[in-house]
Every structure is written in C-alpha cells, then in structure tokens.
C-alpha positions in Angstrom: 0.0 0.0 0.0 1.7 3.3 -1.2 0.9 6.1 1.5 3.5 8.8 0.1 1.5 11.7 -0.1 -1.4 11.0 1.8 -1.1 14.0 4.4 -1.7 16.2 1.3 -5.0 14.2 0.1 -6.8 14.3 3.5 -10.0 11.8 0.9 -7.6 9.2 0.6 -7.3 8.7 4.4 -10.3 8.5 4.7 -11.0 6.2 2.4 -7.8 4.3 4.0 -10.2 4.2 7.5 -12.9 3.2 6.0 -11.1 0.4 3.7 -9.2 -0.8 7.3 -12.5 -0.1 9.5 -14.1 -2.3 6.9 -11.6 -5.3 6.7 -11.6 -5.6 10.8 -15.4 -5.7 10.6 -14.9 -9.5 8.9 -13.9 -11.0 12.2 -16.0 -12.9 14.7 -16.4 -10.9 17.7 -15.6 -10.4 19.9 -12.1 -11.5 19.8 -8.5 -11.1 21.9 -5.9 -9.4 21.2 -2.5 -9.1 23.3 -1.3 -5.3 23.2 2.0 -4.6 25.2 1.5 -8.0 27.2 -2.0 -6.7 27.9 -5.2 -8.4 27.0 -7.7 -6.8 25.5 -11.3 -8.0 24.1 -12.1 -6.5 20.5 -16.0 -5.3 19.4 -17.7 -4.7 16.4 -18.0 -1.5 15.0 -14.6 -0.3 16.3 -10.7 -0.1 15.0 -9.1 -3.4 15.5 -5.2 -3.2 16.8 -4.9 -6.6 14.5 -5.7 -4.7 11.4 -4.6 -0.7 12.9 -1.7 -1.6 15.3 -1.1 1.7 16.6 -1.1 1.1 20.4 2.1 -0.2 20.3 3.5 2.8 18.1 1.6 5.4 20.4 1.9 4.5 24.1 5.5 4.1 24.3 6.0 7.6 22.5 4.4 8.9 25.4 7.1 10.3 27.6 6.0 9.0 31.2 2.8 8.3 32.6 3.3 8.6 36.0 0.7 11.2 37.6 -0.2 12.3 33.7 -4.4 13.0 33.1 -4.6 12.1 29.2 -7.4 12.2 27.1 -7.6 9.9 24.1 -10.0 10.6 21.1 -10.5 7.9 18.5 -9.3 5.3 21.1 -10.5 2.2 18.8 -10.3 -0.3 21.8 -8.7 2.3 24.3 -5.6 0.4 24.6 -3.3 3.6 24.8 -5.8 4.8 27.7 -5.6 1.3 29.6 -2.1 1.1 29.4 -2.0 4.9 30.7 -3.9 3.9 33.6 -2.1 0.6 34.5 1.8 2.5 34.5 0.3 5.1 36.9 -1.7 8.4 34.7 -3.8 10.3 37.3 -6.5 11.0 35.2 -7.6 9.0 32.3 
C-alpha cells in the first residue's frame, strides 16, 4: 500500500479508514488481542489493533505516565488509555 503523499489528500485517508474499518469488521467478535503483554477484548464497530496496530506505536511515544491526566480521542479499543492507567496516569 503506497501512503506517500497521503497528508496532502486528506479523501484518501479517509478512504484508508474506511477500507481498514471495513476489513476488521470481517472478524468474529468479539475476539482477543494481546497489546504490550495486555489483553484486551475486541468489538464490532470499532478499529481493531490486528488490522490498525497503533497502540504499540503510540503508548511508548508517550514520555511518562506517572501522575499524567490524558485524554484519548478515537481510542479504537482504548488500549493507549488502559495502558495509561495501568503504569500510573492520574486521570484517564
């Protein structure tokens, strides 16, 4: 999948959401995932880390947790948010 570009053609990610929102939406839910040695149970109707694995990208870009509040928008399963809570963030 070529992405070069795509920050300038803000259709084509969206059409990248909906074609990734789409292919998660073939599973059998719900289903488990493992995130950061975390389980986690997947729904319908929401980003899937096994098709979107961002989680593992975002949390550990985060710079420490400890005592943090965080708010995250477009959490898919709210595995960054979880994993904020579990190492410690105040306020989640």
């Amino acid at each position: 999948m070529d992405l070069t570009g795509i920050n300038r053609r803000p259709e084509d990610l969206f059409a990248l959401s909906d074609m990734l929102l789409q292919g998660s939406q073939q599973e059998t839910f719900p289903y488990d995932v493992e995130i950061l040695g975390k389980p986690f149970a997947v729904f319908a109707n929401v980003f899937s880390p096994k098709h979107l694995p961002g989680a593992e990208t975002f949390f550990p870009m985060l710079p420490s947790t400890e005592g943090i509040r965080l708010l995250e928008v477009g959490t898919g399963i709210g595995a960054v948010a979880v994993l904020a809570a579990l190492a410690g963030a105040r306020r989640v």
